[in-house]
N, C-alpha and C positions, 0 to 999 in steps of 0.2 A: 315476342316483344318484352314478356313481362322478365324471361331470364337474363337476356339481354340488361335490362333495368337492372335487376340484382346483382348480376356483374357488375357493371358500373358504381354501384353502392360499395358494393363487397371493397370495390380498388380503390374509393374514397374513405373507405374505413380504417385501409392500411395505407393513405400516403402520408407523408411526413409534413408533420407540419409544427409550426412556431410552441407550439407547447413540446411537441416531442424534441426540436431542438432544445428549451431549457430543462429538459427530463438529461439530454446528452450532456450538456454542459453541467451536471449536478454531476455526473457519473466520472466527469472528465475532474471536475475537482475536487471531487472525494481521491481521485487518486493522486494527484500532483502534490504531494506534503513531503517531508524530510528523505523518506527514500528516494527522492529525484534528486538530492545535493549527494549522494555517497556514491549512487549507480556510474556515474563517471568513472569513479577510482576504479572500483573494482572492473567495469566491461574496458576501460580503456588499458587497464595492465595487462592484458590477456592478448593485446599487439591489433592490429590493423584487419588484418583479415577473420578473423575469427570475430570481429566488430562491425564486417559487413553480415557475416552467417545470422549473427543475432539480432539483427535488424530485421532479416528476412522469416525469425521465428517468430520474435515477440508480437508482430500482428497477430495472426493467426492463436496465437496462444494465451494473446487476452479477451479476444474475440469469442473464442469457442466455448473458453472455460467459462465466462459472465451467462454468454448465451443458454449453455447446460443446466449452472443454475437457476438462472430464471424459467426455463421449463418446470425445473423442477419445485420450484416453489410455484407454479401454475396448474400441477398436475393435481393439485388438491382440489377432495371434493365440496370443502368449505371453503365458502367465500371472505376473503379477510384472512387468512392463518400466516402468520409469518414462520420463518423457516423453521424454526423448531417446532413448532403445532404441526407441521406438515411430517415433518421426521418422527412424529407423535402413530402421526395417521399411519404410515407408510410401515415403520419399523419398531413401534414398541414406544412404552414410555423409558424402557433403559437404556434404548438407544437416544432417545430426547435426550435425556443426562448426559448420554457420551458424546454428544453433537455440543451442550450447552458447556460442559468442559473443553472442548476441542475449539471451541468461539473462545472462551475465558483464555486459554494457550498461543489460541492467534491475536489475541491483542497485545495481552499483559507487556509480552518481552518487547512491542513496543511501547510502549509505558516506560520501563525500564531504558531503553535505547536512547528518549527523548531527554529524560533526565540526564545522561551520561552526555549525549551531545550537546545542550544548552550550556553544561557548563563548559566543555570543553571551546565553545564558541564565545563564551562571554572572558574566557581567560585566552585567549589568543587578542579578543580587541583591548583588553588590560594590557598585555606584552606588547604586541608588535603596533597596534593605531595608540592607543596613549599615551605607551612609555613606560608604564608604570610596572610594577612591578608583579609579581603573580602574587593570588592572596590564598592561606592556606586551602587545600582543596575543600579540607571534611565543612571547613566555613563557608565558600562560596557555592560547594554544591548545595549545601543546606538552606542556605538563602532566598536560592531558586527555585529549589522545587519546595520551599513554605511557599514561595511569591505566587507561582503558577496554582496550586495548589486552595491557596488562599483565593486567589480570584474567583477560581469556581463556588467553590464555597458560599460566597458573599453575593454573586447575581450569575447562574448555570445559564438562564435562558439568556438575560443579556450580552453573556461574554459567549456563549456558541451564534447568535446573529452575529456580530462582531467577526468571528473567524468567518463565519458563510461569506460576508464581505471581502474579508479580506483575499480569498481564495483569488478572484480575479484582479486586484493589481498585484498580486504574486507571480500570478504566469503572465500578463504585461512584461514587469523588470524582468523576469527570467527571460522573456522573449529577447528582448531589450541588449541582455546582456550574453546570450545568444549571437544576438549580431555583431554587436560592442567587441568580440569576440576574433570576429574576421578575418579582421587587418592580422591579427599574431598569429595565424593559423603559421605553420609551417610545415611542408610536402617531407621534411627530413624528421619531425619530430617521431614519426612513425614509418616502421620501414615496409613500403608499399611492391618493391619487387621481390623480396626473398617469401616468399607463399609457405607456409609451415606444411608438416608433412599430414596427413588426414588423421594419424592418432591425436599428433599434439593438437591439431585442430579441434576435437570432438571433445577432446578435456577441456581445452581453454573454456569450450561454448557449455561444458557440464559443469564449469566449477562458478558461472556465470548466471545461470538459469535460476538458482533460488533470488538472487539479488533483484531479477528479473520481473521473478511473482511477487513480490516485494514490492517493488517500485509501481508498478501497473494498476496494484488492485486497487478494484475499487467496490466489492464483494458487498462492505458493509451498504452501500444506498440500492443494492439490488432486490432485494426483498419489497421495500419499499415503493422502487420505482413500476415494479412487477405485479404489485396488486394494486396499482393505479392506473394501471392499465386494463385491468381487469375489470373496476369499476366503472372505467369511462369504455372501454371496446369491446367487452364481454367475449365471444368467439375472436375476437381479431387478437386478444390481449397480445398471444406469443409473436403472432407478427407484428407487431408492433413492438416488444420489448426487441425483438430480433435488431428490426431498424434504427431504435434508439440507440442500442448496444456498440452496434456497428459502427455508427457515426461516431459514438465515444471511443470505440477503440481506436478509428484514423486520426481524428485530431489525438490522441495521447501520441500514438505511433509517429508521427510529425513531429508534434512538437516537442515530444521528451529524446525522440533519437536526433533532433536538429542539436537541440542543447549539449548531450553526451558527445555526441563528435565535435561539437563546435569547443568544448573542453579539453577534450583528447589531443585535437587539431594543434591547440595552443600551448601546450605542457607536453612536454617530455616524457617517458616512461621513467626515470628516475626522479621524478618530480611527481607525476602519479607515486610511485612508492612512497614518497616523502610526506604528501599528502595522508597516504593510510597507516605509518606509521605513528604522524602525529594523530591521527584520529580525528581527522578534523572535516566538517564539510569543502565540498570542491569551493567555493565561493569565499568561504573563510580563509582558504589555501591562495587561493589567487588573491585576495588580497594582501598576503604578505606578504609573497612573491612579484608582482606585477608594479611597477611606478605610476599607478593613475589612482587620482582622487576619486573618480569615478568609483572605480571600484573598491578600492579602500574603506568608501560610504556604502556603498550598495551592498556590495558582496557581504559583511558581516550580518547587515540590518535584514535581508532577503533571508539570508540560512534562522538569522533569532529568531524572525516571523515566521517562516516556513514553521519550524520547529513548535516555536512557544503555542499556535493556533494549532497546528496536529495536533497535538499534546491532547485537548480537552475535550475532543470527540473521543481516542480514542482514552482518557482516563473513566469516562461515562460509561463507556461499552464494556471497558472490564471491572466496573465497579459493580455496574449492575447486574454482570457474568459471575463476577464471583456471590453476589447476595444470593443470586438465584440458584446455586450449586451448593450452598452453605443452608438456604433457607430447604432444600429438594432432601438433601443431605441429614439434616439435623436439626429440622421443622421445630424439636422441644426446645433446646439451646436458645435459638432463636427467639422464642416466643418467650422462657426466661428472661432475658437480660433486657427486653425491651428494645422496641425501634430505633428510640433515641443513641440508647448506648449501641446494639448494632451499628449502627450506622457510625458511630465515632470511631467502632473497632475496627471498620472498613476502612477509613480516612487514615489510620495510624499505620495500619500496615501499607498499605500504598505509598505512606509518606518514609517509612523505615527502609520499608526496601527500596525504592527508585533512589533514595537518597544512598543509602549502601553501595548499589551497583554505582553509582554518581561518584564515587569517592576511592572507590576499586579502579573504575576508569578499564573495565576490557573492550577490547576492541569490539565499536560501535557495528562493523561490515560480518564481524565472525559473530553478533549477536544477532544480525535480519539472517544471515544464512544456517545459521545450526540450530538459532529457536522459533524466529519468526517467521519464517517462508516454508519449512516445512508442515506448519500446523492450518497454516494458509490454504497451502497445497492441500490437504485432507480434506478440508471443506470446500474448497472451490472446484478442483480437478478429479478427486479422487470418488466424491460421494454421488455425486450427480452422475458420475457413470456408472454406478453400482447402481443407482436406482434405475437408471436403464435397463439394465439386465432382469433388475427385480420386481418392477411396478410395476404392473399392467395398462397403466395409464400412460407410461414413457414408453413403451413397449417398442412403439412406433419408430421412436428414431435410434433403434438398434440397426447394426449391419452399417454401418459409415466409418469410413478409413478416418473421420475426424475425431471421431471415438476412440482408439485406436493411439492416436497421436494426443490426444491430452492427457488421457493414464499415462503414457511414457514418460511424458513432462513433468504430471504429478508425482509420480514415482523417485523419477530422476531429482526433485525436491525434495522431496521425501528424504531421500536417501543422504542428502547433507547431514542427516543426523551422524551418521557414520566418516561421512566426506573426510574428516582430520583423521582419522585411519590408512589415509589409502595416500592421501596429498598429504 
């Protein structure tokens, strides 16, 4: 009777319930921000069938890799450690540095991306919705990222509640314009009978996959949501981050691959190119193209916001990635010049360089895949399976074909660093 009871306990301890729902919902909108406006372009030019293949992977591949890390930020034997105190534990403090470098690399080049696509969206609604005329770049990129920039500055906590907010009537209009979407689909805009041959299929879906890890993740609130799980379910934590994760993965897989077809659907493949030549988000593209007011308002205003609220999570993450590698680095320097001035020398280069790249203007799609998804890839797909092989405390979930299939992923991420070599 009494194990009985325990069972019963045990299976109330890992059912799902209204707090583990907004743990999902936190995971689902740490991922939905500007890489859902470009992933269009890129999986939609790679043709129709190779757009079902990647449908079919990306579950699985956001699922498993979220899942991996949060073990392994569970496998510590300290209560409270976030990810890099656990890579402290596990593999050295010189691997912590190479772990807190490998975070500063996964964010930064977004940083950089944000800035390049803000302005290139605020100078498309200057051309094509106002009229007016373009205004020199090195001045309007400058503008924007002082404007962005400055905000944080002036209230960090009140302008990140701000963005939390804003997260869901983001994916609302996106849903919105998802459907909005429908009526233009067209059966001919992609060609549904001529099936590619299995090479060119395996590129399309390899040249596809960093854009992928990209869009999906949602890495940064993992840590977080993993030792809160651990505080409130003690042994149950991993089944429960399990469950959390999962749920977050379906609703992304939903409603980010409804969006991407429902875009693909309705443009063209010469119009997808058009779109990633100019560099512009899908939504910015369709409103220049498309005759509806609708969209004309929507479409700019959704990609600004998308963009402008990314923006200052992830400027925080790599501001405090770089202090942290500069403070690990060169402790006397630091201690030297004082906090204050630190901290200005931080805000300057942040503000030189996003502004530079901003003004350079390279292609927004060939910076998530050749800087930012492969560094992505290293800490999400790549380290949590090495700590399987390695920790004794992961030990357990060695020997799984799912282990297996996420190094390939990571790898195959990875390897974009090279990708303009080969393609």
């Amino acid at each position: 009777m009494q194990n009985n009871t325990t069972a019963t306990n045990a299976t109330k301890a890992v059912g799902f319930t209204k707090q583990d729902f907004t743990w999902s919902l936190s995971m689902f909108g740490t991922a939905v921000g500007a890489g859902v406006l470009f992933l269009p372009i890129r999986a939609g030019l790679e043709g129709f069938w190779p757009l079902i293949l990647i449908a079919l992977l990306v579950g699985p591949m956001t699922y498993l890799a979220h899942r991996a890390l949060a073990r392994f930020v569970l496998s510590s034997d300290k209560k409270g450690s976030d990810i890099t105190e656990v890579v402290e534990e596990h593999f050295g403090k010189s691997a912590g540095l190479m772990i807190t470098f490998l975070y500063f690399f996964a964010i930064y080049p977004i940083v950089l991306i944000y800035g390049n696509a803000i302005t290139n969206t605020i100078d498309s609604v200057l051309v094509n919705q106002l009229g007016m005329e373009s205004m020199p770049r090195w001045l309007l990129s400058g503008v924007l990222v002082a404007a962005m920039m400055s905000v944080m500055i002036l209230g960090q906590k009140l302008m990140l509640k701000a963005t939390e907010m804003l997260v869901y009537p983001l994916v609302f209009i996106l849903l919105a314009m998802s459907v909005y979407l429908i009526p233009h689909w067209s059966m001919d805009a992609m060609s549904f009978s001529a099936a590619p041959s299995m090479s060119a299929l395996l590129i399309a879906v390899y040249l596809t996959i960093p854009m992928l890890i990209f869009s999906f993740n949602h890495s940064p609130a993992v840590s977080s949501m993993a030792l809160a799980q651990r505080e409130a379910h003690g042994e149950d934590a991993v089944a429960k981050s399990d469950m959390i994760l999962k749920r977050a993965s379906g609703m992304l897989l939903g409603f980010v691959m409804f969006f991407v077809f429902s875009c693909v659907l309705a443009l063209s493949p010469e119009q997808l190119a058009q779109a990633q030549e100019q560099n512009l988000p899908i939504l910015s593209y369709l409103a220049n193209e498309m005759e509806s007011p609708i969209i004309s308002v929507l479409g700019p205003l959704v990609a600004f916001l998308a963009i402008f609220s990314s923006f200052f999570g992830h400027y925080l993450g790599a501001k405090e990635g770089l202090a942290g590698i500069v403070k690990k680095a060169a402790p006397q320097a630091v201690e030297s010049m004082g906090e204050k001035t630190f901290d200005k020398a931080l805000v300057a280069f942040f503000f030189f360089t996003v502004w530079g790249v901003a003004i350079i203007n390279p292609s927004v799609l060939g910076m998530i895949e050749d800087l930012g998804a492969p560094f992505i890839a290293a800490i999400l797909f790549l380290m949590p399976m090495y700590a399987i092989k390695k920790v004794p405390s992961m030990q357990k979930y060695s020997g799984k074909l799912s282990n297996v299939f996420v190094t390939v992923m990571g790898l195959i991420a990875i390897s974009a660093i090279v990708r303009g070599l080969l393609f």
